[in-house]
N, C-alpha and C positions, 0 to 999 in steps of 0.2 A: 783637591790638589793636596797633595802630602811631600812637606818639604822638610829639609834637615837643617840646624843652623850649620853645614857648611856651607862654603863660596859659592861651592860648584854647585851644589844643592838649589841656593837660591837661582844663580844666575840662570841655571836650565828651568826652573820653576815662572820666572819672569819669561822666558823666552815660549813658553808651552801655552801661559795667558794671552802671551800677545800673540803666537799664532791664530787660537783659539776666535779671539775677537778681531780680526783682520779678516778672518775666513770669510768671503762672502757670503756665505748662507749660515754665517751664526746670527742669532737674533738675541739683544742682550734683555729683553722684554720676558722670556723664556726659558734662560738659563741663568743661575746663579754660580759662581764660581764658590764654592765653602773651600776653605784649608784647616790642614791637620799640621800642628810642627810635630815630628817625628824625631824621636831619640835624643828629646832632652833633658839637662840635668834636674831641672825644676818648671814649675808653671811657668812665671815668670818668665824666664827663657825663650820659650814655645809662645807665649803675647806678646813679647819685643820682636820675636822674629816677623809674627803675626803683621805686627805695627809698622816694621820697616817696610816689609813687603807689601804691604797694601796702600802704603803711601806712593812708593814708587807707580805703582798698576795705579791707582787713583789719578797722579799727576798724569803721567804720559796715556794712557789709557781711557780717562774718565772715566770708569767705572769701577765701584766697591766691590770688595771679595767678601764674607761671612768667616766670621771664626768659628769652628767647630770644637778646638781645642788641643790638647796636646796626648801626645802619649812620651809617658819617661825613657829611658834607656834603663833599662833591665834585662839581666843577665838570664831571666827564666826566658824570654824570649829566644835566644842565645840556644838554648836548652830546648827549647821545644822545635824548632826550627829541625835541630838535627837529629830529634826524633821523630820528625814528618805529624808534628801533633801542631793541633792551630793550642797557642798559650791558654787562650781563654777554657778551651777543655784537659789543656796538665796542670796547668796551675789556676783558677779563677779566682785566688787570691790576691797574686802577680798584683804589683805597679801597674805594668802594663795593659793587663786584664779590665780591671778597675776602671783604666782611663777609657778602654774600648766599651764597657757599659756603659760610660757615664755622655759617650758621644754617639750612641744609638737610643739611648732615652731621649736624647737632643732631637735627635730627627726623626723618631717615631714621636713626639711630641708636637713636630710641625705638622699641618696638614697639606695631603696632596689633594691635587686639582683630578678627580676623577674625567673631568668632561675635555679635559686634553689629551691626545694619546700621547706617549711615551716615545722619545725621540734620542736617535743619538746614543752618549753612553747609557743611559737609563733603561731605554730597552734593549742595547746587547746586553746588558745585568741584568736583566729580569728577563730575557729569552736562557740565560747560563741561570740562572734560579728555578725559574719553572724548568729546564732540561733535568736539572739535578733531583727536582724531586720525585721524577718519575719512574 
């Protein structure tokens, strides 16, 4: 879940979790919701929004989200956008950049469950991963 500290940000962010876990065939055994705050001024920022959000999904919801971390607002993003370039290959010095290493070491550092198959978003991502490498 990648959400912004706007209103509208959260409020459609809360509204996407509660679809999610309402759906009759989500199994919350299964899936983990993680969040990203997106386009914040500092860390900080990106953990309160974190905090708020998951308190709200916690109380009415019962179930906890994963923070994965933030990524800042920076202007090379901005910049590589409208040169059709992902940041991390025009700039991998970038704010930005940096934060997107620092939350795929995060989850290449968890382990996955080989002996489950891949369900949901996870395998339309890896059916568009594996399409692309071929």
């Amino acid at each position: 879940l990648v959400t912004t500290p706007e209103p509208t940000s959260i409020t459609d962010s809360y509204s996407l979790v509660k679809a999610l876990y309402k759906h009759p065939r989500f199994d919350s055994s299964e899936t983990k919701v993680k969040m990203i705050s997106n386009r914040v001024a500092k860390e900080e920022e990106g953990e309160n929004l974190f905090a708020k959000l998951n308190a709200v999904v916690e109380r009415y919801l019962k179930v906890p989200m994963t923070y994965l971390g933030s990524i800042p607002q920076d202007g090379q993003v901005t910049k590589a956008v409208m040169q059709q370039n992902p940041v991390t290959l025009q700039n991998p010095a970038a704010k930005a950049s940096l934060a997107f290493e620092s939350m795929v070491e995060t989850l290449l550092g968890e382990k996955e469950s080989t002996s489950q198959p891949r369900r949901g978003m996870a395998a339309f991502f890896s059916h568009i991963i594996a399409r692309n490498k071929l």
